[in-house]
C-alpha positions as CSV (number, residue, x, y, z in Angstrom):
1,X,0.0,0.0,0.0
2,X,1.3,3.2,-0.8
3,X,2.1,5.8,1.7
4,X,-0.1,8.3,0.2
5,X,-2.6,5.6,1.5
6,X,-1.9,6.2,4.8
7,X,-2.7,9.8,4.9
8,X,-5.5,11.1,7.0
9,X,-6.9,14.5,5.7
10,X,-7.4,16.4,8.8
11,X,-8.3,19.7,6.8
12,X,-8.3,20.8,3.2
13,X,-4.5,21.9,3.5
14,X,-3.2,19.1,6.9
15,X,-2.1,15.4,5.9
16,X,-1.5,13.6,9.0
17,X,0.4,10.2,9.2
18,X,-0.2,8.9,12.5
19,X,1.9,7.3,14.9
20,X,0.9,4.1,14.1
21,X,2.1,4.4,10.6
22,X,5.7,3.5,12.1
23,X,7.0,1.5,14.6
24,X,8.9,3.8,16.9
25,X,6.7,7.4,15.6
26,X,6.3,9.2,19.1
27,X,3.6,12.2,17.6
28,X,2.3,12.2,14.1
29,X,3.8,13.2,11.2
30,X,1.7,16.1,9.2
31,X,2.0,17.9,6.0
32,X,0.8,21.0,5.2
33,X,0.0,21.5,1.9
34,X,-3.2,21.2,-0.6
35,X,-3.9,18.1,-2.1
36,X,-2.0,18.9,-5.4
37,X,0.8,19.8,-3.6
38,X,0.6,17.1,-1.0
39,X,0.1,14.4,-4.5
40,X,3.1,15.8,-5.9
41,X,5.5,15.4,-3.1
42,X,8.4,12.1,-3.4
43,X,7.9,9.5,-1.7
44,X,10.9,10.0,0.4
45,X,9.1,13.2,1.8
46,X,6.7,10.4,3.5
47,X,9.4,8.3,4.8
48,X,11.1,10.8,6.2
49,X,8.9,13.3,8.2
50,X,7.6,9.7,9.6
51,X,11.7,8.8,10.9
52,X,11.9,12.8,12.5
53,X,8.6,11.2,14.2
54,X,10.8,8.8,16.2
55,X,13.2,11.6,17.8
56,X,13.9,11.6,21.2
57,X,11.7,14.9,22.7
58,X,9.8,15.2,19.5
59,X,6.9,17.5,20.9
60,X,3.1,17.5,19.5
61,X,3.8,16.8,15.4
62,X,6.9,16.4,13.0
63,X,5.7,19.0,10.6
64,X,7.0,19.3,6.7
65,X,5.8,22.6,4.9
66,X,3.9,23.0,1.4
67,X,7.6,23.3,-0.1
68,X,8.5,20.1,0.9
69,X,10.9,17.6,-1.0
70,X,13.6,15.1,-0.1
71,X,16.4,15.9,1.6
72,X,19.1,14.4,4.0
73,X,17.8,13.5,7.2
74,X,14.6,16.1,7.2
75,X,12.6,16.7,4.3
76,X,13.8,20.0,3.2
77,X,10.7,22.1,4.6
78,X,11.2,20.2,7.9
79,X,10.2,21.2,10.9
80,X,10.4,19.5,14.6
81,X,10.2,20.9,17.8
82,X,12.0,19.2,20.7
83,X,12.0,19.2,24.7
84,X,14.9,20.4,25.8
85,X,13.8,19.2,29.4
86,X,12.8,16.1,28.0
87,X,15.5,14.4,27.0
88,X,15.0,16.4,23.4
89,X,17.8,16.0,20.5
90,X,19.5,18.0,18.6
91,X,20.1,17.5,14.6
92,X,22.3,18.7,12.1
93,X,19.9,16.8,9.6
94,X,17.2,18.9,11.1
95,X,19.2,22.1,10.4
96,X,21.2,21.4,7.3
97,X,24.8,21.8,5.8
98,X,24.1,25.4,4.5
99,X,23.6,26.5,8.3
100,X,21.0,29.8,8.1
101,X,20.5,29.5,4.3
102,X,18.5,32.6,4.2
103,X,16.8,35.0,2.5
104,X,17.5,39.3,2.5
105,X,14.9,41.6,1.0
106,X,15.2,45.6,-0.1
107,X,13.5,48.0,-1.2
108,X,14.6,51.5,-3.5
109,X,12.6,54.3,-4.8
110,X,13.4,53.2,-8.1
111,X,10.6,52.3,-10.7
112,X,10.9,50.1,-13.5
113,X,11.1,52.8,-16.1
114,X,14.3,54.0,-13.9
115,X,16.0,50.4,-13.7
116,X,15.0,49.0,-17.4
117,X,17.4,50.7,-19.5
118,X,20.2,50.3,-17.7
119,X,19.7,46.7,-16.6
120,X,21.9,44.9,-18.1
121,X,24.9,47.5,-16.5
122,X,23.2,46.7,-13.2
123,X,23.1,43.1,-13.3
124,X,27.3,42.6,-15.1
125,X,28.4,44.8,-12.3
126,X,26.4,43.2,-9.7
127,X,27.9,39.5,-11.5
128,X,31.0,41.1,-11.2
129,X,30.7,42.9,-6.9
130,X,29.5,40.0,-6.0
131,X,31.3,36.8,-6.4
132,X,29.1,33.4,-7.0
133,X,30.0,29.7,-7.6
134,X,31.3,26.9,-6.0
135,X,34.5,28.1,-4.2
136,X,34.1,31.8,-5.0
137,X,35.9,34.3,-2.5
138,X,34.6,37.3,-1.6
139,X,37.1,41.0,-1.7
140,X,36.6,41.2,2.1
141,X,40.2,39.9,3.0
142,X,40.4,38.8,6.8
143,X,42.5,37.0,8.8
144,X,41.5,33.8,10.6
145,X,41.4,35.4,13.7
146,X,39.1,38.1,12.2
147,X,36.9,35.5,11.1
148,X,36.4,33.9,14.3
149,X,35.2,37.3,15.3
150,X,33.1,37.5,12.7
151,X,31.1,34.2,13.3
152,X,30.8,35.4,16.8
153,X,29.4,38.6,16.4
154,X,27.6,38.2,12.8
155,X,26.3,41.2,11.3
156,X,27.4,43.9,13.6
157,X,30.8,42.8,13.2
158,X,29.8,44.3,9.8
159,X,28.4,47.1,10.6
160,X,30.6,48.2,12.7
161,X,34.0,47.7,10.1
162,X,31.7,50.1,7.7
163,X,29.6,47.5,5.3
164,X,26.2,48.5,6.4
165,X,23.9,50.9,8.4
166,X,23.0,50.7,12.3
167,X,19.2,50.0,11.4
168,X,20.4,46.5,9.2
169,X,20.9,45.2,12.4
170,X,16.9,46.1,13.8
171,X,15.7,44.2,11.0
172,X,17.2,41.5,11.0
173,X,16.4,38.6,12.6
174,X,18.1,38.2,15.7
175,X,19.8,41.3,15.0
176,X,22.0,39.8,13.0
177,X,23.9,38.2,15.8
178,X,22.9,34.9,17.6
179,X,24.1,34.9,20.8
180,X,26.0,31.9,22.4
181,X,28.3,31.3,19.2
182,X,31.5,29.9,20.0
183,X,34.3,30.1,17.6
184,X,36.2,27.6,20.0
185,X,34.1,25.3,19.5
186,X,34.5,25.1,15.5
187,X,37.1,23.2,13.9
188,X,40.4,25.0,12.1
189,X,39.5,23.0,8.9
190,X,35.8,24.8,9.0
191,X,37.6,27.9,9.9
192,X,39.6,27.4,6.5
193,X,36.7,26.6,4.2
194,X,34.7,30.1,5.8
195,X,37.2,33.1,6.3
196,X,37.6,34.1,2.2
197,X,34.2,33.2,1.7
198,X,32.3,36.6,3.2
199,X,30.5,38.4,0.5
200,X,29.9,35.7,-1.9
201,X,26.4,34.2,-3.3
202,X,27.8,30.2,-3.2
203,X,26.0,28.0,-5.8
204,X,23.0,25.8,-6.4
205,X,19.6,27.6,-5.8
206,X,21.4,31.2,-4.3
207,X,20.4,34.1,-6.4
208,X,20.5,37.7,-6.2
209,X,17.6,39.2,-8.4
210,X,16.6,42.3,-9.1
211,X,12.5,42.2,-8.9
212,X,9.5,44.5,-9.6
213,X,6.5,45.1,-7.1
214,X,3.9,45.3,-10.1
215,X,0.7,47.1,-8.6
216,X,-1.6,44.3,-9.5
217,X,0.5,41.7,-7.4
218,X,0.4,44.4,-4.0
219,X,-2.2,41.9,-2.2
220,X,-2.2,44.1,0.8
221,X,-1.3,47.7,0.5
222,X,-1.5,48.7,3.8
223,X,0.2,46.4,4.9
224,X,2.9,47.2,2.2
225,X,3.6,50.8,2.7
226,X,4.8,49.4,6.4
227,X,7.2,47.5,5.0
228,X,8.0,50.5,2.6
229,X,6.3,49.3,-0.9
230,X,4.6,52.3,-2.1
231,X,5.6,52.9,-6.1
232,X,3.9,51.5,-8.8
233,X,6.2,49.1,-10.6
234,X,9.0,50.1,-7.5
235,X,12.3,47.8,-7.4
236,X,12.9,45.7,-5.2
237,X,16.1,43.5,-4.6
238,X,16.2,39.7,-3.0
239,X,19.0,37.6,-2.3
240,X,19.5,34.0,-1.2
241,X,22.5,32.9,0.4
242,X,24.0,31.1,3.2
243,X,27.5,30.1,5.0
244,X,28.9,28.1,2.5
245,X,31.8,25.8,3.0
246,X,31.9,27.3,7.0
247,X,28.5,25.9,7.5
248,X,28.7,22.7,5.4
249,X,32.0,22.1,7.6
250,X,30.4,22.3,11.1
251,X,27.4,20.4,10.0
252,X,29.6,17.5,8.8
253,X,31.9,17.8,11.9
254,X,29.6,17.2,14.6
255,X,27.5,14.7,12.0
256,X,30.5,12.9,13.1
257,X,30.9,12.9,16.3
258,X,27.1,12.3,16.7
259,X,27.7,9.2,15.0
260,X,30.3,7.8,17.5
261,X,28.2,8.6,20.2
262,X,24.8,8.4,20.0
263,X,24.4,4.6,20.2
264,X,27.6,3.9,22.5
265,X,27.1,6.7,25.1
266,X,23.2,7.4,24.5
267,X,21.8,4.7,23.9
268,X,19.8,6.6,20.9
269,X,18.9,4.7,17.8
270,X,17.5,5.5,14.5
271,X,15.9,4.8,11.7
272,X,18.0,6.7,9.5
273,X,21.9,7.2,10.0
274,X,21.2,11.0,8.6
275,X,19.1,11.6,11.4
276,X,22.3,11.1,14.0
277,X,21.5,13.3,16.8
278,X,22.7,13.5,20.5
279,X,20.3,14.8,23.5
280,X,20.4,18.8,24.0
281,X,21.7,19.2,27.0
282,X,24.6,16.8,26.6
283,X,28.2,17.9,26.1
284,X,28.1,17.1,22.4
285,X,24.9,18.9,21.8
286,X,26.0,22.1,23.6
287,X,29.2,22.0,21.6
288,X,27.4,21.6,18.1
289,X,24.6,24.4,19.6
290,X,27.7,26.6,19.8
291,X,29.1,26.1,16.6
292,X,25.9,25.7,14.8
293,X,25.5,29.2,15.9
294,X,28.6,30.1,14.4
295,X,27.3,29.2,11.5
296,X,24.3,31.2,11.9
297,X,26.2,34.3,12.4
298,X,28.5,33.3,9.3
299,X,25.5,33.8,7.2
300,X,24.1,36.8,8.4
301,X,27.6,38.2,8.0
302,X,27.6,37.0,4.0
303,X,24.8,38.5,3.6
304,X,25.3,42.1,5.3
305,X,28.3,42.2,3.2
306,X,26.7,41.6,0.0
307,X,24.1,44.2,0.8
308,X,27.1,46.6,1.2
309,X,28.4,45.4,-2.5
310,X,24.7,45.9,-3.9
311,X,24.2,49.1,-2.4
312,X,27.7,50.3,-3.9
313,X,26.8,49.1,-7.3
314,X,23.5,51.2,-7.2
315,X,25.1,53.9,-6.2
316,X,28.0,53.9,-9.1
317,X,25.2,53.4,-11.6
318,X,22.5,56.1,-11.1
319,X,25.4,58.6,-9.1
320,X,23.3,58.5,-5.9
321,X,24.1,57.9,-2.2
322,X,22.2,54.4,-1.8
323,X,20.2,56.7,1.6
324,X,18.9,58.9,-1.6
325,X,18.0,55.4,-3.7
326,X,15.9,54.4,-0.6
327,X,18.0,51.4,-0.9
328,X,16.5,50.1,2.8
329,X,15.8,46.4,4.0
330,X,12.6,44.9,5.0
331,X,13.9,42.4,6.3
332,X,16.6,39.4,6.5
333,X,15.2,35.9,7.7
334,X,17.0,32.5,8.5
335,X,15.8,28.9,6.8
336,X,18.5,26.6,8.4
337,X,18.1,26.9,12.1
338,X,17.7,25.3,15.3
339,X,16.6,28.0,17.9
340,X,15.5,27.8,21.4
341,X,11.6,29.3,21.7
342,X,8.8,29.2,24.0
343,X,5.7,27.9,22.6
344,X,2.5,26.9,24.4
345,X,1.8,23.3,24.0
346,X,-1.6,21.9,26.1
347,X,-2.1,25.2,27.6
348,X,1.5,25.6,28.9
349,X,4.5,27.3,28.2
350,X,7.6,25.4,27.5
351,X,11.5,26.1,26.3
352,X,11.6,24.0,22.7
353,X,14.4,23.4,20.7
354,X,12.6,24.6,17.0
355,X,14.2,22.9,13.9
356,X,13.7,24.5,10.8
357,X,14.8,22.7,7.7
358,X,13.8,24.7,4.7
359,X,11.6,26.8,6.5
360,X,11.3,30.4,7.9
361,X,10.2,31.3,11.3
362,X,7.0,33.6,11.1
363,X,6.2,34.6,14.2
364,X,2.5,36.6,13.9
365,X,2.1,40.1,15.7
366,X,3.0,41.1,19.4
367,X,5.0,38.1,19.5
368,X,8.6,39.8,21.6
369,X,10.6,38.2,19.0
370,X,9.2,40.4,16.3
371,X,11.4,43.7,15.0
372,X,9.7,46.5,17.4
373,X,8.9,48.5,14.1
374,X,7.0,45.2,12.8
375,X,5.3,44.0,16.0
376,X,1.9,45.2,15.3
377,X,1.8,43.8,12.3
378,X,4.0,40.4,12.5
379,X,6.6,39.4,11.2
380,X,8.1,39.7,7.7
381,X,8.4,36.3,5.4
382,X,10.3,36.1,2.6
383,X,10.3,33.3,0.2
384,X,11.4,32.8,-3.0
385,X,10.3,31.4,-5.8
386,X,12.4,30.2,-9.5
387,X,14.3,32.8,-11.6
388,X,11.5,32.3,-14.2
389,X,8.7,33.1,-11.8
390,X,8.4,35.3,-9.0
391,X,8.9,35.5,-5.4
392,X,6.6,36.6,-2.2
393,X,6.4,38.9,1.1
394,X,4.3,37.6,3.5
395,X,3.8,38.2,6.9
396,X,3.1,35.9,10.1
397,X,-0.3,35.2,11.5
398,X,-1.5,34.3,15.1
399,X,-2.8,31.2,13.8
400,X,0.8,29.7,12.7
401,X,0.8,28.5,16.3
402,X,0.2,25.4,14.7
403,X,3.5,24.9,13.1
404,X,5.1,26.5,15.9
405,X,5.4,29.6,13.8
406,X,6.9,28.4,10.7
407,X,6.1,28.6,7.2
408,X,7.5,27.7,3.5
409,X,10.6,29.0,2.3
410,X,10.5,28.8,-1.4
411,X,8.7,27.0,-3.9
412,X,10.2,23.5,-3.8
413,X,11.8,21.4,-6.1
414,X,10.0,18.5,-8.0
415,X,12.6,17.2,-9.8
416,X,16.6,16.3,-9.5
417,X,19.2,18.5,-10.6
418,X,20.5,15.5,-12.8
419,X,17.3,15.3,-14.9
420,X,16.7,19.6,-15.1
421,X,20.5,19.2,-16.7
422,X,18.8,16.7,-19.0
423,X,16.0,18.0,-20.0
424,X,17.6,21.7,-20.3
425,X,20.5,23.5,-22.1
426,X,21.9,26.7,-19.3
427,X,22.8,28.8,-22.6
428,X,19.2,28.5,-24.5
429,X,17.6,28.9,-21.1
430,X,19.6,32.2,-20.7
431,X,18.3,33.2,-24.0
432,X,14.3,32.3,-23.6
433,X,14.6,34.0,-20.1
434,X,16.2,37.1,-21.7
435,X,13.3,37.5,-24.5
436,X,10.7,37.3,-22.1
437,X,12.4,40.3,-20.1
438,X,15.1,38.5,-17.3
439,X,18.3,39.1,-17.9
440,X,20.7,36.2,-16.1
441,X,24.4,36.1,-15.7
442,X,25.7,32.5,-14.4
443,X,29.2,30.6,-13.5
444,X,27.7,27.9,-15.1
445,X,25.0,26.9,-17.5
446,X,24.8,23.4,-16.2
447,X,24.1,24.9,-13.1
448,X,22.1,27.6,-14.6
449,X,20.1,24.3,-16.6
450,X,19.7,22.6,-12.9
451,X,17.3,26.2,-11.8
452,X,15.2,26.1,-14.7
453,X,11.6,27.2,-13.6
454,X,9.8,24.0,-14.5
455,X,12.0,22.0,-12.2
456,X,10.1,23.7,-9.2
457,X,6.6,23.8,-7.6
458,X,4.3,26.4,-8.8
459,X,5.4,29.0,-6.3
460,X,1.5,30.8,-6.4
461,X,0.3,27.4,-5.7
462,X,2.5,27.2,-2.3
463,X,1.9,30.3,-1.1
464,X,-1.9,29.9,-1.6
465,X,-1.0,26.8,0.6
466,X,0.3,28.6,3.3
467,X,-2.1,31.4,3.2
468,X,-5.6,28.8,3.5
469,X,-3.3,26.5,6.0
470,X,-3.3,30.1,8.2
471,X,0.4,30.0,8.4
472,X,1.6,33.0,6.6
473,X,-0.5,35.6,5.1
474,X,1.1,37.3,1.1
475,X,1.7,41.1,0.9
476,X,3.2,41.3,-2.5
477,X,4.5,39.0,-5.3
478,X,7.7,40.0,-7.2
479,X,8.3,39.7,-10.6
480,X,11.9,39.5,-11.5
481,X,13.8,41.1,-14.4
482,X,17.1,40.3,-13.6
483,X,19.4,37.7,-11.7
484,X,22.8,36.6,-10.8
485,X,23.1,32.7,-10.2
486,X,25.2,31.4,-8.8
């Protein structure tokens, strides 16, 4: 029988395996997702939101996102919370190797008709600031030592060196600095991998792309203008990075070590050896907390840094301080995290350990975690759709309680890199994007091939997901014109 079988339709957008599906499930596994979305999810989605079932800790529901597909360990779109006083785990499966692959939003007072006929001297120079592809180093040259300063103190290290303004910091999520990193706690060969790589986009599904809020696509305008969207046809810029190498190294450091220990000194088994975990509070589980949160800080880091670059390149081209271009974030949210929370669960609070896999935290308004300017309102989500499509502001909602406050964080792939290679060529793909208006510049075509739109979900069809599920609520789509990929 197949899985799909098994399902149990709790609501028009919640699938719920329960824990008898699996010897060993502790809470139920659920989906969130329509029934389109929900059909056209792998088969390894199933199996493995079931294994996170069997975690140590595990509280109320193992939870994968509308955006869900395969990944290692969790289903990328994973999300678990666990009881720290509860003998709860922690999981680099659960987090990722691209620790706080995330997503950076800003806006300009540009229009369209400003940005059009000079796009193409936008995007080059941007290609050119802002280093992408496997390896690429970024021009911010810094010692090891400065490095492990860096991944301690994030963004503000940033700031405060002169690659970014004081109010980056308010919004962005944990003001850019997680506190709690450890750089002693990270290994010299993950300190190697990280300390050129500052400033650069990576490869795979990282993008910077220059977008346009089309009036039509402004779902909620009041609701826009607080987050600064105000023009008709006004620019936009989103960018999708993480810690490359640094973060890859951690996660495969302590994967490691969580290995050796888990069975032998835990007595912890399960189902998958991706899922190798070790309880929270343990000496291993603090460590990997510590440098996880290096990781974290890594990211925010990159990405502060390659605001500075685009807000240079803006500036150069139109002969305008990027303060007169309006050239402001909304906002700057995390995907690959484990963070401790409190969350109500059967009408009490509690301290849980939230893993988010391919997900973004979204807490709804008043929560204390929420940007002061945004508190009223919630909290900004920002997810990202194909280079061929578009992408989405959304905002959190009361009613994500549910998920524990998470939501999608893209559109999701449905097919393998291998086949979109296959089935696509990167340099007529550059050309078809380019006559219908996007202009791309890529370090690879294969790789370029691998991002075609058609390998994804329908990106309208996810958010719509997360909107009827409760979880997230749109503000604008953006419709891109032109992208660096990495």
């Amino acid at each position: 029988m197949a899985t799909i079988d098994h399902l149990q339709k709790v609501s028009d957008t919640v699938w719920e395996l329960p824990v008898t599906y699996k010897n060993g499930m502790r809470v139920p596994a659920r989906i969130i997702a329509t029934e389109n979305l929900m059909r056209e999810m792998d088969e390894a989605v199933y199996q493995q939101i079931s294994n996170v079932a069997t975690l140590p800790g595990i509280t109320r529901y193992a939870l994968c996102m509308p955006d869900g597909h395969s990944g290692y360990g969790f289903p990328i779109g994973g999300v678990a919370a666990m009881n720290v006083q509860n003998g709860g785990v922690i999981s680099p499966g659960g987090i990722g190797f691209d620790i706080n692959c995330g997503m950076r939003l800003v806006v300009t007072n540009l229009t369209v008709d400003d940005v059009q006929p000079r796009l193409k001297e936008i995007v080059d120079l941007l290609f050119q600031r802002v280093p992408a592809g496997v390896g690429s180093h970024g021009f911010l040259k810094i010692s090891r030592d400065d490095f492990r300063n860096v991944v301690e103190q994030g963004a503000r290290w940033c700031v405060e060196h002169g690659y970014g303004w004081d109010e980056d910091l308010e919004i962005t999520e944990e003001n850019g600095c997680i506190s709690g990193a450890d750089a002693g706690k990270i290994s010299d060969r993950a300190i190697d991998r990280g300390y050129n790589q500052v400033g650069t986009l990576g490869s795979g599904n990282h993008y910077l792309e220059v977008q346009v809020a089309r009036p039509e696509d402004v779902r909620d305008k009041e609701l826009a203008a607080k987050f600064g969207i105000t023009i008709p046809n006004q620019i936009v810029i989103m960018f999708h990075c993480g810690s490359r190498g640094f973060g890859h190294q951690v996660a495969t450091d302590y994967l490691q070590v969580f290995l050796k220990v888990m069975e032998s000194k835990y007595g912890i088994k399960v189902l998958d050896r991706e899922l190798a975990c070790a309880p929270f509070e343990s000496p291993e589980g603090r460590d990997y907390f510590a440098a996880m949160k290096c990781g974290l800080n890594m990211a925010f880091a990159n990405r502060q840094v390659i605001l500075h670059r685009i807000r240079e390149v803006f500036s150069e081209i139109f002969g305008s301080s990027a303060q007169d271009l309006g050239m402001r974030m909304i906002y700057d949210v995390a995907h690959n995290t484990a963070k401790l929370e409190k969350h109500t669960v059967d009408g009490k609070e509690r301290t849980l350990l939230v893993h988010r896999k391919g997900a973004t935290r979204a807490f709804g308004p008043g929560h204390e975690e929420v940007a002061p300017r945004y508190r009223d309102i919630g909290q900004p989500v920002i997810i990202g759709g194909s280079m061929e499509t578009g992408s989405y502001l959304l905002v959190g909602t009361s009613s994500g309680a549910q998920t524990f406050f998470s939501t999608a964080h893209g559109s999701g792939r449905t097919m393998s890199r291998t086949k979109a290679r296959k089935l696509w060529h990167g340099k007529q793909l550059q050309r078809d994007l380019e006559a219908r208006g996007i202009y791309v510049r890529s370090t690879s075509w294969a790789g370029l091939a691998e991002e075609a739109g058609a390998a994804y979900k329908d990106i309208d069809e996810v958010i719509e997901a997360t909107e009827l599920a409760g979880i997230s609520k749109p503000v604008a789509r953006f419709t891109p014109i032109g992208n660096v990929k990495g």
